[in-house]
C-alpha positions as a Python dict, from the first residue, in 0.01 Angstrom:
ca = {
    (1, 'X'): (0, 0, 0),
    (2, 'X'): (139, 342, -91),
    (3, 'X'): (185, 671, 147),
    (4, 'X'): (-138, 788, -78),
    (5, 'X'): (-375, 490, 6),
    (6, 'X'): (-297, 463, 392),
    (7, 'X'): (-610, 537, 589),
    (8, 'X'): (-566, 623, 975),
    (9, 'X'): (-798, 481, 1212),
    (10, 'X'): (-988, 819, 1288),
    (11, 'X'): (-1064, 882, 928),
    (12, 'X'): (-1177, 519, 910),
    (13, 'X'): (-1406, 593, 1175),
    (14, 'X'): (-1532, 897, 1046),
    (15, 'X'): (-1627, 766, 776),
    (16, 'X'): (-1800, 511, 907),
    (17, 'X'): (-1997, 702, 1136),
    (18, 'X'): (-2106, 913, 849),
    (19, 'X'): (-1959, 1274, 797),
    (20, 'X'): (-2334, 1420, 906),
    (21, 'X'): (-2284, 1307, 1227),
    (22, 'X'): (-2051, 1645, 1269),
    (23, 'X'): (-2408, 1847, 1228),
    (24, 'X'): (-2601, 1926, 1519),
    (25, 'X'): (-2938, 2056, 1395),
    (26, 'X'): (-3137, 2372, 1618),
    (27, 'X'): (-3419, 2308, 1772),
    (28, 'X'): (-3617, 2474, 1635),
    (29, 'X'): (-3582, 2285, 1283),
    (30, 'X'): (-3741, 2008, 1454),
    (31, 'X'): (-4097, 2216, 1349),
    (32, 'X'): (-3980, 2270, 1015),
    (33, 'X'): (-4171, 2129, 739),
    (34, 'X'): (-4177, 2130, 363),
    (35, 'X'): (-4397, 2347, 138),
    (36, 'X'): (-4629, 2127, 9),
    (37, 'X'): (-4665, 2348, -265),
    (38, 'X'): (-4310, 2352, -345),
    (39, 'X'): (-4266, 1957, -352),
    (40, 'X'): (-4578, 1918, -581),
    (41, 'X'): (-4482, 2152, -819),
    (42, 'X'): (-4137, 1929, -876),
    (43, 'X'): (-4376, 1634, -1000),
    (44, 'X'): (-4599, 1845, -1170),
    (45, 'X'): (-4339, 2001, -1429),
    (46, 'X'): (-4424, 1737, -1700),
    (47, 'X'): (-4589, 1940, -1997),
    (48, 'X'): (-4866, 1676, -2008),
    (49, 'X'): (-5003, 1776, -1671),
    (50, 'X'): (-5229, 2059, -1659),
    (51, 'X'): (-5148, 2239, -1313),
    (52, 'X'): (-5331, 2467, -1104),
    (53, 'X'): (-5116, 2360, -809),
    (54, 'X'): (-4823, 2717, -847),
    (55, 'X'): (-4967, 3024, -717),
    (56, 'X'): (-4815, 3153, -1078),
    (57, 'X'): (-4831, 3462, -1273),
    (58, 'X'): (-4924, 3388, -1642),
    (59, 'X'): (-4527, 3445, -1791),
    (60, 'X'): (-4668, 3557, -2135),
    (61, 'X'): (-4801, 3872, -1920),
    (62, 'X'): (-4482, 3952, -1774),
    (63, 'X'): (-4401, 4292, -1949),
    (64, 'X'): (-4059, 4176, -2145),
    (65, 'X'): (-4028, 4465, -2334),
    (66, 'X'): (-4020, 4729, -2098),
    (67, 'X'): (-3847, 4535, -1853),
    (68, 'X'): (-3562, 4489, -2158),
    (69, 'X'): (-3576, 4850, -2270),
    (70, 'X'): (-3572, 4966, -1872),
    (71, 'X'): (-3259, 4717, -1853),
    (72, 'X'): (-3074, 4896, -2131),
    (73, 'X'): (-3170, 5273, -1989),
    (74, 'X'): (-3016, 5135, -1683),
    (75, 'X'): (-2705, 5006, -1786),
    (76, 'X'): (-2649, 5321, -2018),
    (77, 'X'): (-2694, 5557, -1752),
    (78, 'X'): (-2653, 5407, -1425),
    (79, 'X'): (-2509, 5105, -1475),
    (80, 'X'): (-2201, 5099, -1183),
    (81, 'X'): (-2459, 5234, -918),
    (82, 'X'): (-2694, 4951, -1029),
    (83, 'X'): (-2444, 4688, -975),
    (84, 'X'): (-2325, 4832, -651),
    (85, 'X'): (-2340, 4779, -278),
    (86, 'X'): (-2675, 5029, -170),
    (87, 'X'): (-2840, 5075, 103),
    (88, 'X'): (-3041, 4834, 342),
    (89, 'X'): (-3402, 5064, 351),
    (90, 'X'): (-3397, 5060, -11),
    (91, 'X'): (-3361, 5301, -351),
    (92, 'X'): (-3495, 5614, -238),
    (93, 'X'): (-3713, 5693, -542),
    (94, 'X'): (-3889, 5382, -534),
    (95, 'X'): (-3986, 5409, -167),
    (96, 'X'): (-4090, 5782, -241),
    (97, 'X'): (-4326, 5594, -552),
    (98, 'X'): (-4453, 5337, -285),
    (99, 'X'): (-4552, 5620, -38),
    (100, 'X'): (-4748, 5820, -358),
    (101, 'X'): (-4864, 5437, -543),
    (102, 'X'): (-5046, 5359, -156),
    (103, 'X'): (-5230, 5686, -103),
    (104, 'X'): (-5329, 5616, -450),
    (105, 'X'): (-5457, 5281, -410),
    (106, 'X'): (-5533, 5176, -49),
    (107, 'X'): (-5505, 5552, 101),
    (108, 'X'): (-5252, 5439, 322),
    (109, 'X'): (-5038, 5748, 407),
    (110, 'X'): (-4696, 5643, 425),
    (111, 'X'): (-4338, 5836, 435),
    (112, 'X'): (-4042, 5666, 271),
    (113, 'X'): (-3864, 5679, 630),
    (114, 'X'): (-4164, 5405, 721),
    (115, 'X'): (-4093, 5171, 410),
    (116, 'X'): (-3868, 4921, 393),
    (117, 'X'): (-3769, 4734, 48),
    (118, 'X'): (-3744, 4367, 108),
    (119, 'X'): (-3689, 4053, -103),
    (120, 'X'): (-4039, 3980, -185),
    (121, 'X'): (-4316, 4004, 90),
    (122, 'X'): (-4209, 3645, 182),
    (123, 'X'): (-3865, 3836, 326),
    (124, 'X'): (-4096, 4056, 437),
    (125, 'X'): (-4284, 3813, 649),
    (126, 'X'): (-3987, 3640, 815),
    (127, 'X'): (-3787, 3991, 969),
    (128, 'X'): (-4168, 4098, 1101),
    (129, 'X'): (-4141, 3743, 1276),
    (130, 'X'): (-3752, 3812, 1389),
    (131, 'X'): (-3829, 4129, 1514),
    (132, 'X'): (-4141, 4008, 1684),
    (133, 'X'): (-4163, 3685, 1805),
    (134, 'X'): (-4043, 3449, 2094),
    (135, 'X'): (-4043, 3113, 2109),
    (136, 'X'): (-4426, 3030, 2205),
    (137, 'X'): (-4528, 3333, 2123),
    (138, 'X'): (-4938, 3339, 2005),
    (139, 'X'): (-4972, 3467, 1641),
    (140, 'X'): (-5328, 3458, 1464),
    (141, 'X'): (-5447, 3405, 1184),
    (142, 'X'): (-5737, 3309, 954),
    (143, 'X'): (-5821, 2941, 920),
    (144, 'X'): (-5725, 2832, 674),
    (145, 'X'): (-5404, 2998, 631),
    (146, 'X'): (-5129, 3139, 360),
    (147, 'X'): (-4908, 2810, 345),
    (148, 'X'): (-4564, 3032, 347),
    (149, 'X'): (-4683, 3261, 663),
    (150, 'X'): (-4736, 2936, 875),
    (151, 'X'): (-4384, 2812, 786),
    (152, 'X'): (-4215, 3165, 899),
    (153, 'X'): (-4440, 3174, 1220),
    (154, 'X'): (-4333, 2775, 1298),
    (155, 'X'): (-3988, 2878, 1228),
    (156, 'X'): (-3951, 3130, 1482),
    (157, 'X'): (-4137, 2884, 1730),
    (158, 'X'): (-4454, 3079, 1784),
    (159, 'X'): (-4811, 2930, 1839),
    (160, 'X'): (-5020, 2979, 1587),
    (161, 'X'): (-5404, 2993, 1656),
    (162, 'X'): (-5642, 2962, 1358),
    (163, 'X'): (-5962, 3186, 1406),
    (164, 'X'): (-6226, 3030, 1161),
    (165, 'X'): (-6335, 3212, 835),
    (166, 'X'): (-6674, 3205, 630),
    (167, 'X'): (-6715, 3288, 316),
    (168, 'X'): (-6678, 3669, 452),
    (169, 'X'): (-6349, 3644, 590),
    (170, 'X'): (-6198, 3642, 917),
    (171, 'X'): (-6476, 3615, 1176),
    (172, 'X'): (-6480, 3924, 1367),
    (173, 'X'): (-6699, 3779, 1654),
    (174, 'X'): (-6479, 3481, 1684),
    (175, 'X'): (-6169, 3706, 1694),
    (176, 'X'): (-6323, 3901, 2012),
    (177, 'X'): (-6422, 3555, 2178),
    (178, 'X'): (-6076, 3467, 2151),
    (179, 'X'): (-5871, 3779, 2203),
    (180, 'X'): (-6120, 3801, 2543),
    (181, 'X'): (-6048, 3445, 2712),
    (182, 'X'): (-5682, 3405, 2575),
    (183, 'X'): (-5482, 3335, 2891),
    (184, 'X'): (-5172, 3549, 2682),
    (185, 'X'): (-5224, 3907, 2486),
    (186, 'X'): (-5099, 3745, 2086),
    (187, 'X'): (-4801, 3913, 1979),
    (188, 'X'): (-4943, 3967, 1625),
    (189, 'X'): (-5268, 3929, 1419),
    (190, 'X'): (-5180, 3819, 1041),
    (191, 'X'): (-5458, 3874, 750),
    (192, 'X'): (-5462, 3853, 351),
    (193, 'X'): (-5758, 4097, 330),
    (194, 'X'): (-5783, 4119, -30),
    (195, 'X'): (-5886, 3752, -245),
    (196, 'X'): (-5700, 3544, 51),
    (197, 'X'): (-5447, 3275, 17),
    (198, 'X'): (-5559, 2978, -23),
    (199, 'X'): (-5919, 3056, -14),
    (200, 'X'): (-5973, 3332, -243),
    (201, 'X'): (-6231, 3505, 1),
    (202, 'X'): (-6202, 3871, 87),
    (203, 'X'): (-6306, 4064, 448),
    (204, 'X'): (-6607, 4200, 429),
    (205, 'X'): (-6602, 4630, 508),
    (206, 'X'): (-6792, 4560, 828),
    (207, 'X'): (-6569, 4307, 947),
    (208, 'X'): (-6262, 4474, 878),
    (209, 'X'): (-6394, 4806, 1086),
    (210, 'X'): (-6433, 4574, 1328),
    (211, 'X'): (-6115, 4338, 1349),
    (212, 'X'): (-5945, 4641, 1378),
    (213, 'X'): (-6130, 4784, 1627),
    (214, 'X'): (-6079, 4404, 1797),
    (215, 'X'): (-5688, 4501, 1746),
    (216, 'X'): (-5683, 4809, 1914),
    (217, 'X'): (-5900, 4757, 2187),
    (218, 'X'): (-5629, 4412, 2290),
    (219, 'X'): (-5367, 4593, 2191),
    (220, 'X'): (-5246, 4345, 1898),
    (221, 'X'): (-5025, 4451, 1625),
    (222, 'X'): (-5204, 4320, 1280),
    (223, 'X'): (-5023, 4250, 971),
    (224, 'X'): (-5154, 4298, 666),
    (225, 'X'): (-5049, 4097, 359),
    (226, 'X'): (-5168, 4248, 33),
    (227, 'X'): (-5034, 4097, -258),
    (228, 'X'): (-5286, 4059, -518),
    (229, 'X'): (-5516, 4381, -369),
    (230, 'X'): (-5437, 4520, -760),
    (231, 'X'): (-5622, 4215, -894),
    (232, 'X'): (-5935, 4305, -870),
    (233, 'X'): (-6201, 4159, -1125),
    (234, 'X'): (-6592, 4269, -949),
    (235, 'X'): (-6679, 4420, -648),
    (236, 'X'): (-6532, 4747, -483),
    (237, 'X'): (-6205, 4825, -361),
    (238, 'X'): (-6129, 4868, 48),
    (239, 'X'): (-5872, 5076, 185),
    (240, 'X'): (-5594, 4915, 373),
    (241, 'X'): (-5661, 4837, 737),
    (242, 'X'): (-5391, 5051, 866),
    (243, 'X'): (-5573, 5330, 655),
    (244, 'X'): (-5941, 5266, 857),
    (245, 'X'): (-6041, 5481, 1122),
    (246, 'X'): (-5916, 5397, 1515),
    (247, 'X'): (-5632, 5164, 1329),
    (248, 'X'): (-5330, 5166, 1579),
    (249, 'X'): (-5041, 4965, 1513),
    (250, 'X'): (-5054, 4815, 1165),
    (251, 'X'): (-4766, 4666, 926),
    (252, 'X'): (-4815, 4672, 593),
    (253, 'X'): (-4679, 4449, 300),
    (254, 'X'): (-4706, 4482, -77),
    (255, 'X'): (-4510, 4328, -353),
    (256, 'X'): (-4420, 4356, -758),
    (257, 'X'): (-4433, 3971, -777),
    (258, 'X'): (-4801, 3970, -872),
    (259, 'X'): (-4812, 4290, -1068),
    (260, 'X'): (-4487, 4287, -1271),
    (261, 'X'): (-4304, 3939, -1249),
    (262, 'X'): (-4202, 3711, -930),
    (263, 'X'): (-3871, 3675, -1040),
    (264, 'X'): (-3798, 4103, -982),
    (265, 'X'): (-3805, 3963, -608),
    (266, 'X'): (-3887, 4322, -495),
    (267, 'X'): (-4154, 4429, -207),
    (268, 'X'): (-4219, 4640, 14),
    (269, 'X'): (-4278, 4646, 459),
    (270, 'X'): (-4439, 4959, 570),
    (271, 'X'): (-4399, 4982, 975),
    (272, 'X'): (-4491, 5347, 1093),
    (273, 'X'): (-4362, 5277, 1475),
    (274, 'X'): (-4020, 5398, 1457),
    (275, 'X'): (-3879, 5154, 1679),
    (276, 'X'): (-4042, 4882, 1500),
    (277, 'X'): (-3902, 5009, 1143),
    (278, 'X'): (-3509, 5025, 1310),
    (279, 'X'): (-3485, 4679, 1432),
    (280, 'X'): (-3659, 4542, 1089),
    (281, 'X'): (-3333, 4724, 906),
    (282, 'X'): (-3128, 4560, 1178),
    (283, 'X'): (-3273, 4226, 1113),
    (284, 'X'): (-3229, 4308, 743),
    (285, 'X'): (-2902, 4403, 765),
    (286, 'X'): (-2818, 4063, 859),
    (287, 'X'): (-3019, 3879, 612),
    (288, 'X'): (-2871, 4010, 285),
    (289, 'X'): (-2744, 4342, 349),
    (290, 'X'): (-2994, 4471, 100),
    (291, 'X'): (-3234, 4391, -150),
    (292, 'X'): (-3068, 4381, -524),
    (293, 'X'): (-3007, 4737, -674),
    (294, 'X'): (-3005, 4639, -993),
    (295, 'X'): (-3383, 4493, -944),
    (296, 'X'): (-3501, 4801, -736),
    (297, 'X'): (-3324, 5046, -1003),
    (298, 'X'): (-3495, 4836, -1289),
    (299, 'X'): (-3829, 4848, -1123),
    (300, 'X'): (-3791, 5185, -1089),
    (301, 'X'): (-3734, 5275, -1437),
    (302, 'X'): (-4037, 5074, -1503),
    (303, 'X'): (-4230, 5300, -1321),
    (304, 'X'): (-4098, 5639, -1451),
    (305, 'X'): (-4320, 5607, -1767),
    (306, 'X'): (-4622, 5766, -1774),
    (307, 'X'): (-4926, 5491, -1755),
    (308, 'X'): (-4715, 5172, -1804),
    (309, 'X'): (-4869, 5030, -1407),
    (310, 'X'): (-5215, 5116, -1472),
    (311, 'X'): (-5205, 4981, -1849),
    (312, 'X'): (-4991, 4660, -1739),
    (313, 'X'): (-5278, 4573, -1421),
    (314, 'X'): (-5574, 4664, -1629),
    (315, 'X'): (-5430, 4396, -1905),
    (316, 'X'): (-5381, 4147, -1602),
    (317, 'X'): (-5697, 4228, -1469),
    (318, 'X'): (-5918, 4146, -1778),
    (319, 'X'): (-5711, 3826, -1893),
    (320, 'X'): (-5759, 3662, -1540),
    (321, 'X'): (-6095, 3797, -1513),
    (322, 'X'): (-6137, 3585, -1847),
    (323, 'X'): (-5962, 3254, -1669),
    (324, 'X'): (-6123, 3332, -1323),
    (325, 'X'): (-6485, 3304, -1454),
    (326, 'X'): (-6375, 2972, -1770),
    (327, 'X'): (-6299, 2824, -1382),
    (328, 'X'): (-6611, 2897, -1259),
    (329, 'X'): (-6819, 2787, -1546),
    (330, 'X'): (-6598, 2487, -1580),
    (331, 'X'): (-6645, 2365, -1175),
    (332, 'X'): (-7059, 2435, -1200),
    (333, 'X'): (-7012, 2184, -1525),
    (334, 'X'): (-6805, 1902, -1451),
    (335, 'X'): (-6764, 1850, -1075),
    (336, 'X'): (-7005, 1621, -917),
    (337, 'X'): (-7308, 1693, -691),
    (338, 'X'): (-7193, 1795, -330),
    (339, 'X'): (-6865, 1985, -450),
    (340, 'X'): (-6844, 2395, -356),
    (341, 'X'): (-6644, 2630, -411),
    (342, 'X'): (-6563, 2988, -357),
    (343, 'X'): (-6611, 3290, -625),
    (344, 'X'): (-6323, 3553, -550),
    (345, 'X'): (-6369, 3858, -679),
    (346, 'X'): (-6038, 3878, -769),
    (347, 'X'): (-5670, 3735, -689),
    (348, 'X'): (-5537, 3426, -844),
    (349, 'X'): (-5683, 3114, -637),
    (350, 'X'): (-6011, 2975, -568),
    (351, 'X'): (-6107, 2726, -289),
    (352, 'X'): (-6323, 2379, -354),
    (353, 'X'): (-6486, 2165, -97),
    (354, 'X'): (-6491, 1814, -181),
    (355, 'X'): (-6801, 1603, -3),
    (356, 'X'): (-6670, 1512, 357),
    (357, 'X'): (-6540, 1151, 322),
    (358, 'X'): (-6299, 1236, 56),
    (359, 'X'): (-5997, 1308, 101),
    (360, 'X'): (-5788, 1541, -140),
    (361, 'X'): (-5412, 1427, -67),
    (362, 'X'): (-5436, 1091, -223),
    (363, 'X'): (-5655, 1151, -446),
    (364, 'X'): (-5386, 1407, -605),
    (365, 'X'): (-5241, 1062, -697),
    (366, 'X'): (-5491, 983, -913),
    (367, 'X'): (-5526, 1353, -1091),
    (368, 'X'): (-5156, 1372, -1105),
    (369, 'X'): (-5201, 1037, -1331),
    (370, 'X'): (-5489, 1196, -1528),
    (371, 'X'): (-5260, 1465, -1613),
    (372, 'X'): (-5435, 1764, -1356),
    (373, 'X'): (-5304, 1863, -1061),
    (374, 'X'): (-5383, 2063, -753),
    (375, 'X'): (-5277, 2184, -404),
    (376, 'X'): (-5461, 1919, -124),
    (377, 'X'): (-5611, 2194, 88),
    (378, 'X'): (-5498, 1951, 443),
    (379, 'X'): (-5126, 2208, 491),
    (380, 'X'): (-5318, 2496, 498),
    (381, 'X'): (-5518, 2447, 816),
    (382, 'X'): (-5436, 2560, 1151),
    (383, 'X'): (-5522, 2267, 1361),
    (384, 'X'): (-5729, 1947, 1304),
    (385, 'X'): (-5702, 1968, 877),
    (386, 'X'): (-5971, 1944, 674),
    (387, 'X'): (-5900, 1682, 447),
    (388, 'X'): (-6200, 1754, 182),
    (389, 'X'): (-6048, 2067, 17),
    (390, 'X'): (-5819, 2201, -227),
    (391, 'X'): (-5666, 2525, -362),
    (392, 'X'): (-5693, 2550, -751),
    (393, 'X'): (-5518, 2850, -915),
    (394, 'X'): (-5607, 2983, -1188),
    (395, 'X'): (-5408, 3264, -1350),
    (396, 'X'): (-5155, 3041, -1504),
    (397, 'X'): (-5359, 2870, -1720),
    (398, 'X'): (-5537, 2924, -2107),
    (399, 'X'): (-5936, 2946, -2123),
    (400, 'X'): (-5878, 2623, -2306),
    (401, 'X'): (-5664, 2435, -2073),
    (402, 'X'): (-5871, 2510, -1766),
    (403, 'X'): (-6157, 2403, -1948),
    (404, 'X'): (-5992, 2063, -2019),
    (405, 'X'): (-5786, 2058, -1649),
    (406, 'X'): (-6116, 2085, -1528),
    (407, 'X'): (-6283, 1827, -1699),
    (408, 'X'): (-6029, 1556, -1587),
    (409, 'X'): (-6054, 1678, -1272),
    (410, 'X'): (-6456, 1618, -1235),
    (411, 'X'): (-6371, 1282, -1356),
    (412, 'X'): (-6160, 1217, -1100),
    (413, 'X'): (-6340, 1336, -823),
    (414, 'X'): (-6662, 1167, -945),
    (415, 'X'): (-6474, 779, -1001),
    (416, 'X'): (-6343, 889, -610),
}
């Protein structure tokens, strides 16, 4: 045996043992779990398979030729300060167009010291958790719940409480049952106001007076999560929460992913509470610094031509109004007696309740194999899951295909 092949005894061992052995996970990974989402979308890439399982943007919407002729402005006449180290609370100019672009839309009054860019509103979601949350910690929320919110709030340990929804939203006299005989004040209320995730519902006006009344009165900070408030198809527009009269302590998050394209990675974390917005840079800081220049200079460009937002939306808005309503017709024609379903008006996902003995995570088996898939609506539920439901998306998908998608899947649910 030669000098080069001579294996001590402790690297023997170690090897045997099995080099992981040197990890020693936290704790608190023991709680992690897997988007469900995520892992079904990695069996559901086949071209065969008509998915409404993504949460997806439809790609041939994304605006490619701005976006390309914004690029090229950029690199002609700021290219070294777009590729450069900037600062953690974000390009100036584009938090002084989210303070003017909220007033506008929600008539949330904002000033760019109270706005924070982030990675997406999923970064977003994670540094208000940091900044907020202890282990064991209570956190609300609707029932059932946005999928990537529940994994940030396990993360950090806290205990999540569903309060149960209707068809309405968030029930306000449930809330005020629960904020009055909870043994602990919750550290944070957490909505999707506007065409929820997964459910597609939205909060009634009387309600949300209310649940923030509710908030105030038990002194509970409420986040609100408003990433597809622009995708509106019927029905009138609320202002945010934090915009409603008696509204103390409200966060705020909005995002480009729905609007312009997912991949920009670019939101925004309003936090008026001073102290609040200083330890959310903090936490930022040492997350990533800062969120990419180049993509918050881009955006920005974007937005510097007159009418581009309001054209781009209004051409979302009436293609998914289009696939929002084939769903609808399709659902009321193939699926089987005993089957509901919500009718957002507006967002990208609509819930379906399946009768009560079925259950929706195997049967995805037997879609997948008929070539439609879905999100089983069991990982979204805070507590004892509902195993009779599913999310279906809908934006990411032609008239024709939905029509078809939704055709197998009556088929299925009917042989189930």
């Amino acid at each position: 045996m030669s000098a080069a092949t001579i294996v001590s005894p402790v690297t023997a061992s170690r090897k045997s043992a099995g080099a992981e052995t040197a990890f020693r996970f936290a704790a608190r990974t023991a709680g992690l779990k897997p988007s469900a989402i995520r892992e079904i979308l990695k069996v559901t890439e086949s071209p065969e398979i008509i998915s409404f399982a993504g949460g997806l943007p439809a790609p041939e919407l994304f605006p490619l030729e701005t976006l390309a002729h914004a690029a090229a402005t950029l690199f002609a006449t700021e290219g070294a300060a777009a590729l450069q180290y900037s600062t953690t609370e974000g390009y100036p100019p584009l938090r002084e167009w989210v303070c003017g672009h909220l007033r506008k839309t929600v008539g949330l009054a904002a000033t760019p010291d109270q706005v924070l860019i982030t990675h997406g509103s999923q970064q977003g979601l994670d540094l208000v958790a940091k900044v907020l949350l202890d282990p064991g910690d209570i956190v609300l929320v609707e029932n059932p719940a946005y999928l990537g919110a529940l994994q940030v709030f396990q993360a950090y340990e806290a205990h999540v409480i569903g309060v149960p929804a209707d068809e309405h939203g968030l029930r306000s006299d449930a809330l005020r049952e629960l904020l009055r005989t909870s043994p602990r004040r919750p550290k944070l209320l957490y909505l999707i106001p506007n065409f929820q995730n997964p459910s597609g519902t939205s909060l009634a006006a009387t309600r949300r007076a209310e649940i923030v009344g509710l908030a105030a009165e038990f002194g509970v900070p409420l986040l609100e999560d408003d990433p597809y408030g622009e995708l509106r198809y019927s029905g009138q527009p609320s202002p945010a929460l934090g915009a409603l009269p008696g509204a103390r302590d409200c966060l705020y998050l909005g995002t480009a992913s729905k609007i312009l394209a997912p991949g920009l990675r670019v939101a925004w974390l309003v936090a008026p509470n001073h102290r609040v917005y200083e330890q959310l840079v903090t936490a930022k800081q040492a997350a990533d610094l800062h969120t990419s220049t180049f993509a918050q200079r881009l955006l920005g460009q974007c937005l510097r031509q007159p009418d581009f937002l309001s054209t781009h939306v209004a051409r979302l808005c009436t293609v998914y109004a289009e696939r929002r309503d084939a769903m609808l017709a399709a659902l009321e024609k193939h699926l089987p007696d005993g089957c509901t379903w919500t009718q957002p008006d507006g967002g990208l996902f609509l819930w379906v309740t399946l009768p009560a003995h079925l259950d929706t995570t195997p049967l995805l088996r037997v879609a997948a194999a008929a070539h439609v898939a879905f999100v089983p609506g069991a990982s979204f539920w805070v507590g004892p899951p509902r195993h009779n439901t599913m999310r279906l998306n809908f934006s990411n998908a032609s008239t024709d295909r939905i029509e078809a998608g939704i055709a197998r899947l009556g088929q299925v649910i009917a042989a189930a």
